[in-house]
N, C-alpha and C positions, 0 to 999 in steps of 0.2 A: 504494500500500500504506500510504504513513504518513495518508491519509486515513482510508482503513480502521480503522488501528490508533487515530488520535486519536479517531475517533467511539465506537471500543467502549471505551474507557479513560475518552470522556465520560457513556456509559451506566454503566458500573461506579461510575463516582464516584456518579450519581446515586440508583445502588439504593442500594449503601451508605450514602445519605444520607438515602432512605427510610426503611431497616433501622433506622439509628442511632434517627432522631424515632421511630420505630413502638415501637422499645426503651424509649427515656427513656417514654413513655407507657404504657406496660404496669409498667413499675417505679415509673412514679407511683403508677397506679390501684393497684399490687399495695401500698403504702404509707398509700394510704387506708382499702383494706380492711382489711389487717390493726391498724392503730390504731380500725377502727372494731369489729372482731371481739375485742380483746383489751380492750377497755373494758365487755365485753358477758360473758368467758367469765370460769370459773375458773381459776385459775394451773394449770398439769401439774403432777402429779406428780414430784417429782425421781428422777432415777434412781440405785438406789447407786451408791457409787463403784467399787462391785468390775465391773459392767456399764460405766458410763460409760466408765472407762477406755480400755475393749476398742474400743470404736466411734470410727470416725472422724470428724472434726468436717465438716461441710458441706465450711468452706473447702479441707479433703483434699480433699474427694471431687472439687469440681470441677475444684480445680489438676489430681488424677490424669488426668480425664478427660482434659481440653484436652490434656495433657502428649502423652496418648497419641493422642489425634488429632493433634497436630501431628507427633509421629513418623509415623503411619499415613500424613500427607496428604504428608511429602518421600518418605516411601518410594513411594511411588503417582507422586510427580514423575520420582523416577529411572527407575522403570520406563517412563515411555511417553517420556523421553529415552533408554531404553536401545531400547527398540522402534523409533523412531524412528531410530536411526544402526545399528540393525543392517536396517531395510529401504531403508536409503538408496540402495545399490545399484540396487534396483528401482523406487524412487521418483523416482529420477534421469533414470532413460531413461524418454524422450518416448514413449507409448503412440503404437501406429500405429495406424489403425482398420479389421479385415480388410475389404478390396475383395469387393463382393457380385457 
């Protein structure tokens, strides 16, 4: 089992080390673009301050997100440890396989 377990902990590391480069390149490219789009456009429009106010700034919006999917994903943890110890019973006893 702990081969098991060491191999798929080395594949994890791995994606996620994928994920990580694939990221930092996409937040390049996205840094390129937009200094090469913003040298190109008009300035927006600013928004009053009586609207601006009202609206949340990016940084909100994503801390919210995450926030809530991290709640979402432990609540979803307990759930299938709660599933898991309340079918323990049945999980426990060795299936027999009926005699044909």
């Amino acid at each position: 089992m702990t081969e098991t377990r060491t191999a798929g902990q080395e594949l994890q590391g791995q994606i996620l080390d994928t994920v990580r480069k694939s990221q930092e390149a996409v937040v390049d490219a996205l840094k390129a673009w937009a200094d090469a789009v913003s040298s190109i456009t008009p300035p927006l429009p600013a928004l009053s301050p009586a609207i601006a106010d009202k609206l949340p700034k990016p940084e909100e919006l994503v801390a919210n997100a995450y926030d809530f999917a991290e709640q979402l994903l432990a609540s979803q943890r307990k759930f299938a440890e709660d599933v898991l110890e309340a079918t323990g019973a049945v999980t426990a006893k060795k299936a027999s396989a009926p005699k044909k």
